[in-house]
C-alpha positions as CSV (number, residue, x, y, z in Angstrom):
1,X,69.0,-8.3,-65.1
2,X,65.8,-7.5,-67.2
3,X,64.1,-10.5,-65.8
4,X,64.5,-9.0,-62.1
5,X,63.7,-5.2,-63.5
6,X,60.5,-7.2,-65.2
7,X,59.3,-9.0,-61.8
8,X,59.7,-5.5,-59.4
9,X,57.7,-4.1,-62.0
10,X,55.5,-6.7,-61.7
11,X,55.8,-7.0,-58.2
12,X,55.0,-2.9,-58.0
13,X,52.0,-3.5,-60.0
14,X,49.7,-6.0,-58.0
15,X,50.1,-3.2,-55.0
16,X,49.3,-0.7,-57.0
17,X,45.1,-0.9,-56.7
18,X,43.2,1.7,-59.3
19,X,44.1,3.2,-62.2
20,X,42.8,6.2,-65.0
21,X,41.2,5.6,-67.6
22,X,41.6,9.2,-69.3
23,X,38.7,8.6,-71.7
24,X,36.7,6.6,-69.2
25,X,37.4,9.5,-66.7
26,X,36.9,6.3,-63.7
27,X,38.5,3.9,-61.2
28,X,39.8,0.5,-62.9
29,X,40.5,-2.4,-60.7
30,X,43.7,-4.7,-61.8
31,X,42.6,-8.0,-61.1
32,X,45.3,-10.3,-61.6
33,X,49.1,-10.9,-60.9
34,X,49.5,-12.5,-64.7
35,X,47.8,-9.7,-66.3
36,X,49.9,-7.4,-64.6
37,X,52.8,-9.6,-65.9
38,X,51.9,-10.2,-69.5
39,X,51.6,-5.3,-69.4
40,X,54.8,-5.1,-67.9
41,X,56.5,-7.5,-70.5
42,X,54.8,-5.6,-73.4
43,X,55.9,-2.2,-72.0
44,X,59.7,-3.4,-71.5
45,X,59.2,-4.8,-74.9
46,X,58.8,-1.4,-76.5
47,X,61.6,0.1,-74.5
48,X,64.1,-2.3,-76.1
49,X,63.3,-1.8,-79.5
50,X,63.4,1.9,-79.4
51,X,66.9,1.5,-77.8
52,X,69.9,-0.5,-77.4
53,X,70.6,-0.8,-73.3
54,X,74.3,-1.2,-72.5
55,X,75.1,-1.5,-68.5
56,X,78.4,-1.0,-67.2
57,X,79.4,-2.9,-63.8
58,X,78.7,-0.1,-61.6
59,X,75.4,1.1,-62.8
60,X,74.3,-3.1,-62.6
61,X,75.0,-3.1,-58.7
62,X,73.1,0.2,-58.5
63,X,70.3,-0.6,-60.8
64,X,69.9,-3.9,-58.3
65,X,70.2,-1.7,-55.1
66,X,67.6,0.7,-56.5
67,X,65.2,-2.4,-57.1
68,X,65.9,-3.8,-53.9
69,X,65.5,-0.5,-51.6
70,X,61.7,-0.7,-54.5
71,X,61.2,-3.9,-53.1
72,X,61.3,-3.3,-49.3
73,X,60.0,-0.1,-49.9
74,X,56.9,-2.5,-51.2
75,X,56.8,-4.8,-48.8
76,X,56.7,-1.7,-46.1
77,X,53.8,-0.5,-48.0
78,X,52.4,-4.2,-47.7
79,X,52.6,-4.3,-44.3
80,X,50.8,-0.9,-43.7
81,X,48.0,-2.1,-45.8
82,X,47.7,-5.6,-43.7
83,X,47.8,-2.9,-40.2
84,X,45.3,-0.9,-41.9
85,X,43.3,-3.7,-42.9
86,X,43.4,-5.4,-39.5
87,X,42.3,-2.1,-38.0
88,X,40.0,-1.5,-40.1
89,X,38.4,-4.8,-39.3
90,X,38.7,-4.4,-35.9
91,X,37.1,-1.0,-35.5
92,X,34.2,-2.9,-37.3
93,X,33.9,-5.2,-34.9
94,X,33.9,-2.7,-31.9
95,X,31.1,-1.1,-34.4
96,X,29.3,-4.3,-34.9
97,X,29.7,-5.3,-30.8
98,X,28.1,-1.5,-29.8
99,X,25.2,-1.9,-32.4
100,X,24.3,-5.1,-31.6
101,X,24.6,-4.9,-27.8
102,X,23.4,-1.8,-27.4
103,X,20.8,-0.9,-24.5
104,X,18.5,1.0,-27.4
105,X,17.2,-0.8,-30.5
106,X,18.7,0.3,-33.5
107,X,16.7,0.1,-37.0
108,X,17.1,1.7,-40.4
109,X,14.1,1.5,-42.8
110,X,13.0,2.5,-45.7
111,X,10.9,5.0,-47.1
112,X,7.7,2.6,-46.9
113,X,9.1,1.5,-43.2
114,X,10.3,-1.6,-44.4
115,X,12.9,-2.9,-41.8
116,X,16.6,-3.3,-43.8
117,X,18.6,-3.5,-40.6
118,X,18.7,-3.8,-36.2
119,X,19.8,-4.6,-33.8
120,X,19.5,-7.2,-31.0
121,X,17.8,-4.9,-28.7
122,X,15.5,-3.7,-31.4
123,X,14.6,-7.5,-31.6
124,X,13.9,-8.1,-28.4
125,X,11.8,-4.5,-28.5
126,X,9.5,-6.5,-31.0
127,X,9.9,-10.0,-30.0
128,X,11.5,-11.9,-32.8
129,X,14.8,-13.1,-34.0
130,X,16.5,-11.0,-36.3
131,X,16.1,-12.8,-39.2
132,X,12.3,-13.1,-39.1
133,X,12.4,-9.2,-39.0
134,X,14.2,-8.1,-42.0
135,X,12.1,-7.1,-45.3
136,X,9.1,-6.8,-42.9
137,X,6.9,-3.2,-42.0
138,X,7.5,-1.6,-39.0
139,X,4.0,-0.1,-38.5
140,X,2.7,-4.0,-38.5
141,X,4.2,-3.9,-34.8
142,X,2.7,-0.1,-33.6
143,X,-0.9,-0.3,-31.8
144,X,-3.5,0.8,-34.1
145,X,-4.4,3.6,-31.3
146,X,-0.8,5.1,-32.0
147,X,-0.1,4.2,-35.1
148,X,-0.9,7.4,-36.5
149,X,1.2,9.3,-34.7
150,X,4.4,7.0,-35.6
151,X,3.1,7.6,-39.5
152,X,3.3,11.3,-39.1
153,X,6.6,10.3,-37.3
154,X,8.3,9.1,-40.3
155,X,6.8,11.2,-42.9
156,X,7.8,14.3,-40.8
157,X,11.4,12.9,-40.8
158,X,11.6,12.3,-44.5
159,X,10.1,15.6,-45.3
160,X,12.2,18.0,-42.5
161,X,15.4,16.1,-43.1
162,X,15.4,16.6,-39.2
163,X,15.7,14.7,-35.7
164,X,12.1,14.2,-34.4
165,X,11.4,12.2,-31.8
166,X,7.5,10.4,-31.0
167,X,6.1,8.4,-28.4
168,X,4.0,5.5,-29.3
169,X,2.7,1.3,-28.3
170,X,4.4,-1.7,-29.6
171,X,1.9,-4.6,-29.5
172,X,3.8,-8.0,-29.6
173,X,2.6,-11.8,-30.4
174,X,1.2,-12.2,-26.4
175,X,-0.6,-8.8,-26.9
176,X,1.8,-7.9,-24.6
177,X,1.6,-4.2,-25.4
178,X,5.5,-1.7,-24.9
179,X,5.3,1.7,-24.4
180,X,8.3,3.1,-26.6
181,X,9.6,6.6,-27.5
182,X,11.4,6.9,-31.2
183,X,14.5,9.0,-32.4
184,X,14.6,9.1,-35.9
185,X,16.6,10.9,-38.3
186,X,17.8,10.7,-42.3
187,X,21.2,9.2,-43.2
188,X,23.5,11.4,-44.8
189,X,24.9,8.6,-46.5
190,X,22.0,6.7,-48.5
191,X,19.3,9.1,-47.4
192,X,17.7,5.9,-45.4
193,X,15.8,6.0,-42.2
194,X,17.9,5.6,-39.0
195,X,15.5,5.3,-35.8
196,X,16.5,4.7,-32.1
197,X,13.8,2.9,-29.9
198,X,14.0,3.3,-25.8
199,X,11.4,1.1,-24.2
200,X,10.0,3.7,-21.7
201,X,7.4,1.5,-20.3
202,X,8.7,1.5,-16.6
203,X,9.4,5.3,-16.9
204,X,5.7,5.7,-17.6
205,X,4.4,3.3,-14.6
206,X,6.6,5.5,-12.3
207,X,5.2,8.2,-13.9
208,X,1.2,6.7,-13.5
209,X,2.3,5.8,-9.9
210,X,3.1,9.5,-9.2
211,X,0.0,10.6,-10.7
212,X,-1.5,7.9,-8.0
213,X,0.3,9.2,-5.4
214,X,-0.3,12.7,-6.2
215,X,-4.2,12.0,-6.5
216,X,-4.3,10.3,-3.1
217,X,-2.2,12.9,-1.2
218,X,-4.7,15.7,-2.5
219,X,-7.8,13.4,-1.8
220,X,-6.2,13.1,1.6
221,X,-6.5,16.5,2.2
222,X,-9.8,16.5,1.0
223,X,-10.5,14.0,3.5
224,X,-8.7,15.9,6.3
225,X,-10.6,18.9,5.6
226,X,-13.6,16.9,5.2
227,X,-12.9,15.0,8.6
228,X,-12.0,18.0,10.2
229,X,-15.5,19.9,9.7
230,X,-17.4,16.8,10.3
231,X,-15.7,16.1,13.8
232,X,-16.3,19.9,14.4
233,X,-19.6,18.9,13.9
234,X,-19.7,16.0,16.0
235,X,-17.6,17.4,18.9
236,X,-20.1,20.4,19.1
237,X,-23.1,18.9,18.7
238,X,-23.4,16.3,21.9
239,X,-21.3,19.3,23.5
240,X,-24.3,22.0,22.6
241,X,-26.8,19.1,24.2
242,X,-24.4,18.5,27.5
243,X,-24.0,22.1,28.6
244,X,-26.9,23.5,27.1
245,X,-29.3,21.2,29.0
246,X,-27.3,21.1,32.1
247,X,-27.6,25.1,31.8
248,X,-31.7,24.7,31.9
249,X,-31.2,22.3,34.8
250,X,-29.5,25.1,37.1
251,X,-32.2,27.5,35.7
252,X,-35.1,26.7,35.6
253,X,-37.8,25.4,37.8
254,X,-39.1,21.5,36.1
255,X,-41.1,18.7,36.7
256,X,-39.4,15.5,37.3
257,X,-40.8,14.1,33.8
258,X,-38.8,17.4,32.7
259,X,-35.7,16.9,34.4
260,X,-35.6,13.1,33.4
261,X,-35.6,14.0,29.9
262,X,-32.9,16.7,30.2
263,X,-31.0,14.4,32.2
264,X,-31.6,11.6,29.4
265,X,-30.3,14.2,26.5
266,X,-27.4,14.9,28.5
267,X,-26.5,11.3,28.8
268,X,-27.1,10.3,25.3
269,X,-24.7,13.3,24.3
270,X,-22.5,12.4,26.5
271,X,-22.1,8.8,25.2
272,X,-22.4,10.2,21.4
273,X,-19.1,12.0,22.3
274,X,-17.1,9.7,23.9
275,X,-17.6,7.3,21.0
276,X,-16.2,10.0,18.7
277,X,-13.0,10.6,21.4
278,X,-12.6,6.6,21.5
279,X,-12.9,6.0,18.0
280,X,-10.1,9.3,17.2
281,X,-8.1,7.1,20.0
282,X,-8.3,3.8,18.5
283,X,-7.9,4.8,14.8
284,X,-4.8,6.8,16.3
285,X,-3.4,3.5,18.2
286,X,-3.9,1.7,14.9
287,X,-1.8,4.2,12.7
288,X,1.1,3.5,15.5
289,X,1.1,0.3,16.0
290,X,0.3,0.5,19.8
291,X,-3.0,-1.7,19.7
292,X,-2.3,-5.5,21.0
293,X,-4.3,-8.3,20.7
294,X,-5.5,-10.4,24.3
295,X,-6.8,-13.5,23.6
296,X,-9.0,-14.9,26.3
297,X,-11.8,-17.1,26.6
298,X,-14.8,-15.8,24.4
299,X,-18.4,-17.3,24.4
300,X,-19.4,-15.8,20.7
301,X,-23.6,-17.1,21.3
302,X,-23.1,-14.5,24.3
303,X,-21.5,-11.7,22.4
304,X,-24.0,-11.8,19.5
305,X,-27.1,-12.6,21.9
306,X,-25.7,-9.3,23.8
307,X,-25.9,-7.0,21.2
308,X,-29.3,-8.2,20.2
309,X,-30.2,-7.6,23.7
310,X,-28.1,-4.3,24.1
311,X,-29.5,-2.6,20.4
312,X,-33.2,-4.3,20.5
313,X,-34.1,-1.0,22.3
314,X,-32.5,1.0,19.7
315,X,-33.9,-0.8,16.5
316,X,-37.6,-0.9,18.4
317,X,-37.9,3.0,18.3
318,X,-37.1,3.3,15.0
319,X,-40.2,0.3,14.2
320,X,-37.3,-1.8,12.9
321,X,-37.6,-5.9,13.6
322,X,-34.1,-7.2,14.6
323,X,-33.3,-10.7,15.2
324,X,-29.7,-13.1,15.8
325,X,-29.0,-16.3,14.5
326,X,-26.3,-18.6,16.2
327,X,-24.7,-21.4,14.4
328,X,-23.6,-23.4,17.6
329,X,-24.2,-25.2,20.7
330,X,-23.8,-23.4,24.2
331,X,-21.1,-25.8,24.8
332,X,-19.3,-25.6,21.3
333,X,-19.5,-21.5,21.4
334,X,-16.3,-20.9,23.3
335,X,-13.4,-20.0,21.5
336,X,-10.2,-18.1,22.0
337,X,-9.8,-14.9,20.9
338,X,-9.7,-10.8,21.5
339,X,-13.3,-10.8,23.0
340,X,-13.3,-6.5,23.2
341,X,-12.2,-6.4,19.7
342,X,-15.0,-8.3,18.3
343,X,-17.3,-6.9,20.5
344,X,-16.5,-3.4,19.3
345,X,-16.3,-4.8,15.3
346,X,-20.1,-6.1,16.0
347,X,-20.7,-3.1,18.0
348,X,-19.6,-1.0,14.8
349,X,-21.7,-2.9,12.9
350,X,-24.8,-3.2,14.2
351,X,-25.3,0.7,15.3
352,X,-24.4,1.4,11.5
353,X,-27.5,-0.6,10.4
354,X,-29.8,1.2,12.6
355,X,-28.5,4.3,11.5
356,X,-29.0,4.0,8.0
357,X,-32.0,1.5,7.8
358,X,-35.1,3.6,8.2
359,X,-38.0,0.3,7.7
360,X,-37.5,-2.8,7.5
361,X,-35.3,-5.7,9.4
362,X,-31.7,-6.3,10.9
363,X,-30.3,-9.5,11.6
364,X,-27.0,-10.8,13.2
365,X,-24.9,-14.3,13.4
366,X,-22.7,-16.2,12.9
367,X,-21.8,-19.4,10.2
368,X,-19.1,-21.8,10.6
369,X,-17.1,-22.5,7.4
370,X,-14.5,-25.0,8.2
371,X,-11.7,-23.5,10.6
372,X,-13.7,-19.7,10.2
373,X,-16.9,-18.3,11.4
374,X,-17.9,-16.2,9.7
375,X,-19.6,-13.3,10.9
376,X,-22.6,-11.2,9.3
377,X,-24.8,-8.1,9.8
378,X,-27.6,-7.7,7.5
379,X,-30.3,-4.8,6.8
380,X,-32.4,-3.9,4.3
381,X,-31.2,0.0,3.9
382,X,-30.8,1.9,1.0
383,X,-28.0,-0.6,-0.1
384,X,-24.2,1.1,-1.3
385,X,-23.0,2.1,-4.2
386,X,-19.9,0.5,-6.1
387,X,-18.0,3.3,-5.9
388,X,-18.5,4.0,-2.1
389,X,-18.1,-0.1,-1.5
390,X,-14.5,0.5,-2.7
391,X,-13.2,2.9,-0.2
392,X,-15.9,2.6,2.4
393,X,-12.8,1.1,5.3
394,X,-10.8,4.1,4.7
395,X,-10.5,6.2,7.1
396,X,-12.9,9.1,7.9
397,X,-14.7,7.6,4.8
398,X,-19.1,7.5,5.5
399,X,-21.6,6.4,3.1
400,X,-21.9,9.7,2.1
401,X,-19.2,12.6,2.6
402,X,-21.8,15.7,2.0
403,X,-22.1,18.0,4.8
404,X,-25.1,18.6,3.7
405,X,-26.2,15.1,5.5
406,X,-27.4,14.3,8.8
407,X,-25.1,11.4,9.6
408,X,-23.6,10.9,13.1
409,X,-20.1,9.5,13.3
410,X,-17.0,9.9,12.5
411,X,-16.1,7.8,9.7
412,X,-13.5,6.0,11.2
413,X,-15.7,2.9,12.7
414,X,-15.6,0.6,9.6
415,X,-11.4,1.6,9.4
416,X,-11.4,1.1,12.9
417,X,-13.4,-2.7,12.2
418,X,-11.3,-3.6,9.2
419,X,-7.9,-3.3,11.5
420,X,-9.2,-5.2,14.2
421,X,-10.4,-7.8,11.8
422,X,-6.8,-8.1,10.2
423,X,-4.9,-8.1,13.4
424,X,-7.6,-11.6,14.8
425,X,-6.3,-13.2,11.2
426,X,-9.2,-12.5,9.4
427,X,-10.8,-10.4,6.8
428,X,-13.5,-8.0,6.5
429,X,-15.8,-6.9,3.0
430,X,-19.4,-5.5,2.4
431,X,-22.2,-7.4,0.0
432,X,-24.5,-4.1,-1.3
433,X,-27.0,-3.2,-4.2
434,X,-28.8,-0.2,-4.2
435,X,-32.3,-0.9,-3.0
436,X,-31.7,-4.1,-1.8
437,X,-29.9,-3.6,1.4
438,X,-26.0,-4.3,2.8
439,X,-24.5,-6.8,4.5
440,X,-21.1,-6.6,6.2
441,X,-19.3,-10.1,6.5
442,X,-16.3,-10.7,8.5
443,X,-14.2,-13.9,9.6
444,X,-12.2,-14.5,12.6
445,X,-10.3,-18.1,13.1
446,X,-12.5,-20.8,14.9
447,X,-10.3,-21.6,17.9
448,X,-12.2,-23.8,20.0
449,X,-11.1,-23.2,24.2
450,X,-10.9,-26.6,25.2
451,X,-11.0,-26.4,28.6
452,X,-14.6,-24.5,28.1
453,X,-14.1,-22.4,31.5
454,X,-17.6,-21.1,32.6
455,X,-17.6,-17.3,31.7
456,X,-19.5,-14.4,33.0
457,X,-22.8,-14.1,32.8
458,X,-24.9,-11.4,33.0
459,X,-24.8,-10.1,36.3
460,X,-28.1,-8.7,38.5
461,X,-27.5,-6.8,41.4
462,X,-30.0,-9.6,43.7
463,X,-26.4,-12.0,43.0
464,X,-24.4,-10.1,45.1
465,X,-26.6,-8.6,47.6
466,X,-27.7,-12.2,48.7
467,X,-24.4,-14.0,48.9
468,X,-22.2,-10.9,50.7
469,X,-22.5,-8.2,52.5
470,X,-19.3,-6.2,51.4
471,X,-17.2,-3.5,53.6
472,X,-16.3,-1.5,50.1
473,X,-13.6,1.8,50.5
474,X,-13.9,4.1,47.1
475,X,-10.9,6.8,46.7
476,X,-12.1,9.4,45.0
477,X,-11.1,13.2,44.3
478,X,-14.0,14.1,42.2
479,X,-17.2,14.9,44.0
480,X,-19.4,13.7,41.1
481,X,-17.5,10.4,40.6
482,X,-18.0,9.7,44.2
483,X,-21.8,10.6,44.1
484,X,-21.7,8.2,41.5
485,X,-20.1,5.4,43.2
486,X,-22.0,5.8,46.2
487,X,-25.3,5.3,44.0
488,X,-23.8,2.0,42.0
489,X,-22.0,0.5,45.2
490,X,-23.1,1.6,48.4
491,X,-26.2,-1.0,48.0
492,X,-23.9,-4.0,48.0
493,X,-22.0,-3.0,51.0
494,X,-22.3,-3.7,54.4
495,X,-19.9,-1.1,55.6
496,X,-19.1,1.6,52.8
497,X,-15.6,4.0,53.2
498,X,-14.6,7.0,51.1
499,X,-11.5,8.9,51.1
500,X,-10.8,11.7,49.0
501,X,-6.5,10.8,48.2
502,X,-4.1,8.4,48.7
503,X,-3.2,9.2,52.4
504,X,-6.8,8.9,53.4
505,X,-7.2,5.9,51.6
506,X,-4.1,4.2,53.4
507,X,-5.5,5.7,57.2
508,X,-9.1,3.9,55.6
509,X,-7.5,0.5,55.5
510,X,-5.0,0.8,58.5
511,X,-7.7,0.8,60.9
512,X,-10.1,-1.4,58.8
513,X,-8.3,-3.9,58.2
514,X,-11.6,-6.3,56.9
515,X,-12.3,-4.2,54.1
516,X,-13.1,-6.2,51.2
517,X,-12.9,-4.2,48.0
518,X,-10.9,-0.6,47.3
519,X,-12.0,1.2,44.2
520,X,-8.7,3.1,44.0
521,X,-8.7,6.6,41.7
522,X,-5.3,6.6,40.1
523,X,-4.7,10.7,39.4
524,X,-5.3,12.6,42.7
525,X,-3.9,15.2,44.3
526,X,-0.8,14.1,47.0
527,X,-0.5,10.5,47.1
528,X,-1.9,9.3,43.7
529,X,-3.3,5.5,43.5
530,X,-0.6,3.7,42.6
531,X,1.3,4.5,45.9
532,X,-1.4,4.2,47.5
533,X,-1.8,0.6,46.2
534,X,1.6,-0.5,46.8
535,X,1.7,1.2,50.7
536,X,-1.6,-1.5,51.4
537,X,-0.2,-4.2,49.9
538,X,2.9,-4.1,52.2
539,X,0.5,-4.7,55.5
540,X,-2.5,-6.2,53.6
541,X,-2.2,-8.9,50.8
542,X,-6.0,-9.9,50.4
543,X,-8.3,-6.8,49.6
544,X,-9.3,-6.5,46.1
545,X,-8.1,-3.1,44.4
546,X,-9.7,-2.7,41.4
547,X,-7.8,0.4,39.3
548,X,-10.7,3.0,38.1
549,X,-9.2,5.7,35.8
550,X,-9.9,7.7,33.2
551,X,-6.5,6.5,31.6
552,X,-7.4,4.3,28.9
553,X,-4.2,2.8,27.4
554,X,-2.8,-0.5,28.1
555,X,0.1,0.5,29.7
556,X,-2.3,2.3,32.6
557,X,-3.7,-1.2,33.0
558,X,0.1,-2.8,33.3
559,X,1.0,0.0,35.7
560,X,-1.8,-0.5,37.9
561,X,-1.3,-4.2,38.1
562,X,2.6,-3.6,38.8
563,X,1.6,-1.8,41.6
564,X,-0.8,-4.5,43.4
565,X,-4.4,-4.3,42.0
566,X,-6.2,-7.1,41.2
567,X,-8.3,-5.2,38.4
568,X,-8.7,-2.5,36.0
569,X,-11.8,-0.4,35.0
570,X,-11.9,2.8,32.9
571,X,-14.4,5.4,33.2
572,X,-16.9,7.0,32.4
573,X,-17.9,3.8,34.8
574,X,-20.3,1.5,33.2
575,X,-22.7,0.0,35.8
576,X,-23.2,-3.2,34.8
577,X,-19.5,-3.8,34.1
578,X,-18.0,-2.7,37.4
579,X,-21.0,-5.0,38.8
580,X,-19.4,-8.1,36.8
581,X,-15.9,-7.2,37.6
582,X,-17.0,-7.1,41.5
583,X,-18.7,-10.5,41.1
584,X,-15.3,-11.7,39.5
585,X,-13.4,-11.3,42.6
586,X,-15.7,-11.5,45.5
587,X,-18.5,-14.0,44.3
């Protein structure tokens, strides 16, 4: 019976975990089962020397029930501690799993920013394994330009006992630099450093790219307001020479050198500001996606040797020399592609070299390189800045935005070029220093038309007044417009018709049944042109209709041809062009 009392003792003991040392005053750890033992024989030594123990029966069956209810009531305790312990170790995993894994890097340092302790994401914040990182200094990782700021960073912290947060660089092994924005606070617990690091790098190139954004949406309203005055000034300018010469013509009495000259200023003005409405139209076709491209058979030798021809004028009044250089053959020149398109980008081109070259040269061509040819305008102007080269095919963009300059246009010719460029699969850019003049280069894909079909040539009037005599109708509403025809056209024709709508037009052909060529207006009063067009078609299948409108858009062109004319022309008329479009059909 004492043995048993001995071992619950014993038993009792190795649960039991601390005890007082009253002249220690402080926690004692029992270490071993024996030791525990060899006390509790000692103590139940004393105990029967001081008295004799005599057990009756009865009080042996309830001294053993006692110790056994003290040994479940162990074992209970026992198995608490083991829950505890397992919880206890797996709340430290859960700890360990949100530390590591955690989407912010986790350090603690100390005073002198050595790093005791992170996690993952803190290593990956400062490219290296975890290992490698612990006993190192923080600040060895912070730019230079912002290390400063993370020193007063940590010093604050120590010194305020407070949260503080600071934003500052991480530079890494690739120079790869990490924009990153600290928490950091003091542990109540060992008075270490405890800092949380975000990497904030893509919140700051949002932020950049708002500052982008909001920069070009106000230097877009800069440029509206800019555009804005300057086509007030363009619009009212050719406008102030059109009705303000046309005024003197009414009024006063002139020579013929006189009214030639007026006449010549009101044409120039006239053309000055239906470049500025076609260019507004074009750059607004652009912007909507409505502009297509027609390929069709192009001689390039004849586009460039045209606008030698068409600006030698031009450059010749202002004493500059211009000259063209083409790279091929007559019989190699054709290719396929959007002829009007690169006739206006050339167009663009060469009127902007005259403009701003005040002495010196021009010169135009062309170069092949491999499956491109590459394009080229040259002058020796004033040459462009960096700054403007960089911007200079934006829209409403010049070489120089001051109002203050004397610079026709409407900055939207070079935007204008650059989108034609793109859409023909090429690419447009400007060589410039100051002083030493620009050139503009731009390529378009060689594709060589095989079948070389002959083109137009350039067309005199002798062509068609020695081959045909022509029986021509024009339908016209405007007065003017017909005035005009009857100058350009009636010395081709044999027999020349007018009609003033659609009904005359029809009554024209009924009875004239061997008229050659209608030059049908589309909007007029009553029958417009397209049912006027189809009525003539349903008893006569062979005139030419050419379309002659002062709708521009494609679709007119579609609509016209839907309804039975051979050909489309928009005004203002160009005399030379309605010349080659007659010779296309008739000659």
């Amino acid at each position: 019976m004492i043995e048993i009392a001995i071992w619950f003792i014993a038993r009792s003991l190795i649960y039991t975990h601390t005890i007082w040392d009253n002249k220690m005053n402080k926690k004692e750890t029992i270490k071993t089962p024996s030791k525990l033992r060899q006390m509790a024989e000692k103590l139940l030594s004393k105990k029967e020397k001081g008295t004799e123990m005599s057990f009756s029966e009865s009080e042996n069956k309830k001294l053993i029930h006692e110790l056994k209810v003290h040994q479940i009531e162990l074992e209970l305790q026992n198995d608490e501690l083991k829950l505890a312990k397992e919880r206890a170790e797996m709340d430290e995993k859960k700890y360990t799993e949100l530390y590591d894994f955690s989407p912010s890097g986790y350090l603690t340092l100390s005073r002198a920013g050595e790093i005791l302790d992170l996690n993952i994401k803190a290593a990956d914040l400062l490219g290296k394994e975890r290992s490698k990182l612990i006993k190192s200094s923080f600040g060895f990782f912070v730019s230079p330009d912002t290390r400063s700021d993370y020193n007063s960073f940590l010093q604050n912290v120590f010194e305020t006992k407070l949260q503080q947060t600071c934003e500052f660089n991480l530079v890494l092994d690739n120079d790869c630099i990490k924009n990153v924005l600290a928490n950091g606070t003091i542990s109540s617990v060992d008075g270490k450093f405890l800092m949380a690091l975000v990497d904030i790098e893509k919140l700051k190139q949002v932020e950049r790219e708002l500052v982008i954004s909001k920069n070009k949406a106000e230097e877009n309203d800069r440029l509206k307001s800019a555009f804005l005055a300057n086509m007030s000034h363009e619009i009212r300018t050719p406008m102030n020479g059109i009705l303000g010469f046309a005024e003197l013509l009414k009024t006063l009495t002139l020579t013929v050198e006189s009214q030639r000259e007026f006449v010549d200023i009101i044409q120039k003005s006239g053309i000055r500001m239906l470049n500025i409405i076609n260019d507004i139209i074009s750059i607004s076709r652009i912007e909507s996606q409505q502009t297509d491209i027609t390929i069709a058979h192009t001689n390039i030798n004849e586009q460039v040797e045209y606008m030698y021809h068409f600006f030698r004028l031009e450059a010749t009044q202002k004493n500059l020399y211009i000259s063209f250089k083409n790279a091929l053959k007559l019989n190699d020149a054709f290719i396929l592609t959007d002829k009007e398109k690169l006739y206006a980008v050339l167009t663009n081109l060469v009127k902007n070299a005259i403009k701003f070259t005040k002495t010196g040269s021009i010169e135009l061509g062309y170069d092949v390189k491999g499956e491109l040819l590459e394009f080229y305008v040259k002058d020796t102007g004033p040459g462009i800045t960096d700054k403007q080269q960089k911007n200079i095919f934006d829209r409403f963009r010049q070489g120089s935005e001051s109002l203050t300059e004397n610079i026709e246009g409407s900055g939207l010719g070079l935007a204008i070029s650059k989108a034609y460029i793109e859409m023909l699969g090429g690419e447009i850019w400007v060589e410039s220093s100051i002083g030493q003049g620009t050139t503009f280069r731009f390529t378009i894909p060689n594709h060589p038309d095989n079948e070389k079909k002959e083109l137009l040539q350039t067309i005199v009037e002798e062509e068609i007044r020695l081959k045909k005599k022509l029986k021509i109708l024009v339908v016209e509403d405007d007065e003017h417009s017909r005035m005009l025809f009857n100058k350009i056209i009636k010395p081709f024709a044999g027999n020349y018709y007018q009609a003033m709508n659609g009904n005359e037009a029809v009554e024209v052909c009924l009875h004239n049944p061997d008229v050659n060529l209608i030059l049908m207006d589309i909007r007029m009063p009553g029958m417009n042109g397209y049912e006027a067009t189809r009525q003539i078609r349903e008893f006569n299948k062979e005139v030419v209709i050419i379309a002659q409108t002062a709708f521009a858009l494609p679709e007119d062109r579609e609509k016209a041809i839907e309804a039975g004319c051979n050909g489309y022309i928009s005004k203002p008329i160009n005399r030379l062009d309605l010349i080659a479009l007659i010779n296309q059909y008739l000659n």
